[in-house]
Backbone bond lengths (Angstrom), bond angles and torsions (degrees), N, CA, C in turn:
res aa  C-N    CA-C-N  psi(-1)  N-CA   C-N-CA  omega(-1)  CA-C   N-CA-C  phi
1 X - - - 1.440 - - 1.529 108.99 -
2 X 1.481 120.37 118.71 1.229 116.28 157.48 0.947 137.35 -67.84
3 X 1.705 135.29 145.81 1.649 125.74 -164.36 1.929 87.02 -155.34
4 X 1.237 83.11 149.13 1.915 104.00 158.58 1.764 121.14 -107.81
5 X 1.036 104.31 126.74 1.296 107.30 -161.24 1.698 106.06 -119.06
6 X 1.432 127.99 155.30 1.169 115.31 155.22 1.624 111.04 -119.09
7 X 1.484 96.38 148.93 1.406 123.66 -178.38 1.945 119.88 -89.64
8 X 1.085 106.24 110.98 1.458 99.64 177.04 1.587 112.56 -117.22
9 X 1.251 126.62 130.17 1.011 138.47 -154.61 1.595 94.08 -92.22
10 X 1.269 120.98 148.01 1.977 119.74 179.96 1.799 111.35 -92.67
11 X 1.813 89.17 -40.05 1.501 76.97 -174.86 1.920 104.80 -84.00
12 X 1.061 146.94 -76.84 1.299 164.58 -70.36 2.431 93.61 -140.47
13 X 1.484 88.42 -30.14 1.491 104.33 -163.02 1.710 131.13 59.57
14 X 1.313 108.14 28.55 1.280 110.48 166.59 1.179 131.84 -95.34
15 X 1.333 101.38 151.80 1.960 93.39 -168.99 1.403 111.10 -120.26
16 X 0.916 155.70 163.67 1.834 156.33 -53.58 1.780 95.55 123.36
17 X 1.474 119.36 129.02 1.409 130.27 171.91 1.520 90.49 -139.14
18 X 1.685 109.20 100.94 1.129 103.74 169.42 1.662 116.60 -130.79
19 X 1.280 136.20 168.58 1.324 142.68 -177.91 1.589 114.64 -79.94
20 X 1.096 127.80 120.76 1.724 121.28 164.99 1.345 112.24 -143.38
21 X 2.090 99.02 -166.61 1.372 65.54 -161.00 2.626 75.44 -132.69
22 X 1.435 79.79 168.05 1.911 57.53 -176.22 1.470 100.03 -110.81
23 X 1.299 121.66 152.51 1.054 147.86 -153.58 1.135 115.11 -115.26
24 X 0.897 165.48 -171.97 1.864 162.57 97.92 1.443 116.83 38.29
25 X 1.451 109.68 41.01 1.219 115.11 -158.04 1.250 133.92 59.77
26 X 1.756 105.80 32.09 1.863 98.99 176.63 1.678 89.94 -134.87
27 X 1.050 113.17 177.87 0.962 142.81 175.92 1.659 123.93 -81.19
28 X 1.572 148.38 90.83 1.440 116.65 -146.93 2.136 82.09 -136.40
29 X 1.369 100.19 129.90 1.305 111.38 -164.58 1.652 96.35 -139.29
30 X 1.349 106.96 -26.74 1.975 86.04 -178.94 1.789 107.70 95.72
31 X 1.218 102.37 -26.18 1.922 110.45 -175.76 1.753 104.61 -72.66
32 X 1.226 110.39 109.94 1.416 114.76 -172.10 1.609 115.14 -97.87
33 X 1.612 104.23 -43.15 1.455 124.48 168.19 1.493 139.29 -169.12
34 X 0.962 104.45 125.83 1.827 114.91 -161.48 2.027 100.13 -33.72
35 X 1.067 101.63 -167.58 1.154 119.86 -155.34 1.763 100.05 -106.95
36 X 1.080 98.52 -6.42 1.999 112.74 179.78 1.422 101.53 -87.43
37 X 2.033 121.84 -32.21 1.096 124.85 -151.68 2.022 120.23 71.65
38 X 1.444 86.64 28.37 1.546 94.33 139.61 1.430 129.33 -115.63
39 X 1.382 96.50 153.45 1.612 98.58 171.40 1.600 130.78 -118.34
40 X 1.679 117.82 31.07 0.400 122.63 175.14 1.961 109.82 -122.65
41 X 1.084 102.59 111.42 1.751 125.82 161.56 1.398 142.41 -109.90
42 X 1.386 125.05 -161.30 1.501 117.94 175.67 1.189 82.26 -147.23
43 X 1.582 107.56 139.98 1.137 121.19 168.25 2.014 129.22 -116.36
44 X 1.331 121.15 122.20 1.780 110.93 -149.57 1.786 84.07 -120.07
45 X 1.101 79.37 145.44 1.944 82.93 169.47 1.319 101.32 -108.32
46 X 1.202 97.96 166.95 1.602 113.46 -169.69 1.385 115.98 -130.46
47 X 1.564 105.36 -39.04 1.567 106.47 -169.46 1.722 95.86 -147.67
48 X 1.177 96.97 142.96 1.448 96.67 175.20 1.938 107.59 -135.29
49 X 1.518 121.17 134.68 1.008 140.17 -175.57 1.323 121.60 -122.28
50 X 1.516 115.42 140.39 1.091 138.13 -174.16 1.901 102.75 -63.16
């Protein structure tokens, strides 16, 4: 199932609107680490597609 998700970064607060797709119950988007060189975020879905 494809979904659009947004990305919020913890340290830096930037956010990321990107496309994925979910998997086995996870979430799989390819986003490894913000643009500060953290890797730690929250990730919210928004839209989910057939």
């Amino acid at each position: 199932m494809r979904i659009k998700v947004r990305i919020h970064c913890k340290r830096c607060g930037e956010r990321f609107v990107l496309r994925g797709r979910m998997e086995q119950g996870q979430i799989q988007t390819g986003f490894k680490r913000c643009i500060c060189d953290n890797c730690e975020f929250i990730i919210e879905v928004m839209e989910k597609h057939a």
